[in-house]
C-alpha positions as a Python dict, from the first residue, in 0.01 Angstrom:
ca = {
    (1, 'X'): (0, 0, 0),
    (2, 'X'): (130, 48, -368),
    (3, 'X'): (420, 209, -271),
    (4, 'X'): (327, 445, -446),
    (5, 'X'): (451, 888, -364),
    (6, 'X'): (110, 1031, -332),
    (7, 'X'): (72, 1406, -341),
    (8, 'X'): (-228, 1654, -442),
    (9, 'X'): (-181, 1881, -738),
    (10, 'X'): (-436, 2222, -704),
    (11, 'X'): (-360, 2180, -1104),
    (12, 'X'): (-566, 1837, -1093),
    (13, 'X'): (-870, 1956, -907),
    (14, 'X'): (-1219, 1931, -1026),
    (15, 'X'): (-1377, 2189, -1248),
    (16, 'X'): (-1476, 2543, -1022),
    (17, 'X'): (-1854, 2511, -1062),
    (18, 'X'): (-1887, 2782, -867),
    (19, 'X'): (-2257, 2887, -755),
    (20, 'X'): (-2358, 2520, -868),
    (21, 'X'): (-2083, 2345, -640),
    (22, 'X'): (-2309, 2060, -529),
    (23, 'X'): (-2597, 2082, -720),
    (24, 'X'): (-2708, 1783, -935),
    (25, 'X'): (-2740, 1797, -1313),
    (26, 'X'): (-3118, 1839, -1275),
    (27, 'X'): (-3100, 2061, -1013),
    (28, 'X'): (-2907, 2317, -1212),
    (29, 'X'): (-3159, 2289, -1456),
    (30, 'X'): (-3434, 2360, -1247),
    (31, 'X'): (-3252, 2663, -1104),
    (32, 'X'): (-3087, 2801, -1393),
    (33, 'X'): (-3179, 2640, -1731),
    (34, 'X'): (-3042, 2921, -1921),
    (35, 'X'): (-2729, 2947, -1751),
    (36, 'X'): (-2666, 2571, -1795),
    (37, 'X'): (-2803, 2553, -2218),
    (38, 'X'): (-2547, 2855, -2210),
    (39, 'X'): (-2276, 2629, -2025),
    (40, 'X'): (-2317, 2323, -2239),
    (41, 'X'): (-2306, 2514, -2550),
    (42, 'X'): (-2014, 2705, -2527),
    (43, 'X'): (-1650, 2614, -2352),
    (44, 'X'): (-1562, 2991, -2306),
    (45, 'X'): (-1861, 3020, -2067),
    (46, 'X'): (-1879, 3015, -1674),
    (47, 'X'): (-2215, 3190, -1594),
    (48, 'X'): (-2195, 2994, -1245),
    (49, 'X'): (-1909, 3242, -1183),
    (50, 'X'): (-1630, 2884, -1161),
    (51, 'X'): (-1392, 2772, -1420),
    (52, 'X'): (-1513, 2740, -1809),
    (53, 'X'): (-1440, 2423, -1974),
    (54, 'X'): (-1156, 2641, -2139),
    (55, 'X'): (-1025, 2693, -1829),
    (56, 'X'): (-981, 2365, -1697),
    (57, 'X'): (-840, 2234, -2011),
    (58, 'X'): (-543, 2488, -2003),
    (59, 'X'): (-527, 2459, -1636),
    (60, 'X'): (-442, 2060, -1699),
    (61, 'X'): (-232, 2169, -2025),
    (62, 'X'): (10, 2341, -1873),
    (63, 'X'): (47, 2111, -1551),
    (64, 'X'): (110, 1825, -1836),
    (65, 'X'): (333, 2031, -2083),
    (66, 'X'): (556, 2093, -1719),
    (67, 'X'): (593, 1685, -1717),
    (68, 'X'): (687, 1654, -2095),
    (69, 'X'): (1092, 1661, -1974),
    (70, 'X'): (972, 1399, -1662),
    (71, 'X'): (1036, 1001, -1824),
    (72, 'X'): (863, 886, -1511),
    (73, 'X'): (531, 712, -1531),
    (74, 'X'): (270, 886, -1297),
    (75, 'X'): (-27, 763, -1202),
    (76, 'X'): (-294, 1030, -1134),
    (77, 'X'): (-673, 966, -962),
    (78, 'X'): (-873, 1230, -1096),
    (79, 'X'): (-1255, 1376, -1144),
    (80, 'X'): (-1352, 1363, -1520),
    (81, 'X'): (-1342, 1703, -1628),
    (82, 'X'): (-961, 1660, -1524),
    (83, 'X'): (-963, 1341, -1755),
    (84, 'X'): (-1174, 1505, -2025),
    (85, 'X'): (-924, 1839, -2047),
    (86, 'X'): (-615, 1535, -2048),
    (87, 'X'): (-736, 1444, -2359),
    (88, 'X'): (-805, 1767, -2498),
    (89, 'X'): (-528, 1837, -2450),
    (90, 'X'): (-316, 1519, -2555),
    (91, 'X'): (-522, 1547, -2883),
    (92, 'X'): (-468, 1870, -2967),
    (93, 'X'): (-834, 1968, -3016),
    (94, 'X'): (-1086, 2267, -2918),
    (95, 'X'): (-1247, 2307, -2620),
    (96, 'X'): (-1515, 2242, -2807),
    (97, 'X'): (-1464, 1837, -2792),
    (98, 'X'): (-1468, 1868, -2383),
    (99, 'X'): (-1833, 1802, -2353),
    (100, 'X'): (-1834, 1465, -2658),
    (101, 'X'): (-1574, 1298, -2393),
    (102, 'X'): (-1786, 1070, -2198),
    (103, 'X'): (-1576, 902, -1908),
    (104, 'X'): (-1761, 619, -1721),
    (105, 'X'): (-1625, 613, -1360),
    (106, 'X'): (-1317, 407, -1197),
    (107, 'X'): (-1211, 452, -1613),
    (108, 'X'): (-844, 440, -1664),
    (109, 'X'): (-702, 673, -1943),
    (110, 'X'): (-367, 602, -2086),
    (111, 'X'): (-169, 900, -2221),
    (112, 'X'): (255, 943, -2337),
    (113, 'X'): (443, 1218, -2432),
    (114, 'X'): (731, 1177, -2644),
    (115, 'X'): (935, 1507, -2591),
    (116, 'X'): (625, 1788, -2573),
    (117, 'X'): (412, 1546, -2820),
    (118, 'X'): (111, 1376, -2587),
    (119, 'X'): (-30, 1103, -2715),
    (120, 'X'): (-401, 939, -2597),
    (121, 'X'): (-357, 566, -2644),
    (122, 'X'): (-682, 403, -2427),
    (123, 'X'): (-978, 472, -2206),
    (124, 'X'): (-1035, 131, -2006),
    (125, 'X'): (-1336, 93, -1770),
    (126, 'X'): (-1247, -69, -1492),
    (127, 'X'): (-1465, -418, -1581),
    (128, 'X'): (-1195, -475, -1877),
    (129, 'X'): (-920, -369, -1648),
    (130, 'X'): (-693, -671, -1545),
}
């Protein structure tokens, strides 16, 4: 309808959550508060046996840093920790700033690059969007 090239990246997927892959917030906790204090606290860890938040955030990195010779504008539809490790990435931060990123949904994010320099300019939600 938009005319738009659609394709799915395996780069662009959600976060591996692996033994909590469809498990609420809350239910994780009940099942394994530990695991999940251990989780929140620190990128590096994946005791669910998926993807740490490290992970995802150099998973993204590297599928960006490929576009930073691309002048095309690209519109991706993504989960949030795909968003989050964007601008991670884009800012240059730890992995530690992953889990301060809070993305309300149907939000639109607005990143550049200017040679291999990204660049985070917005995060709209989608009642300001025009």
């Amino acid at each position: 309808m938009l005319g738009l090239e659609a394709a799915v990246l395996p780069q662009l997927r959600d976060c591996d959550f692996g033994s909590w892959i469809g498990l609420s917030l809350e239910e994780v906790r009940l099942k394994a508060p530990e695991g999940l204090a251990v989780w929140l606290r620190d990128p590096r860890a994946a005791p669910h046996g998926g993807e740490s938040f490290v992970d995802v955030v150099r998973r993204v990195g590297q599928w960006m840093d490929g576009l930073s010779s691309n002048p095309r504008s690209i519109l991706v539809i993504s989960h949030t920790s795909v968003i989050r490790a964007a601008i991670v990435h884009a800012l240059g931060v730890g992995p530690d700033s992953f889990r301060h990123i809070d993305i309300a949904p149907l939000t639109r994010a607005e990143l550049s690059a200017f040679g291999e320099r990204w660049t985070f300019s917005a995060l709209v939600p989608l009642k300001d969007v025009r």
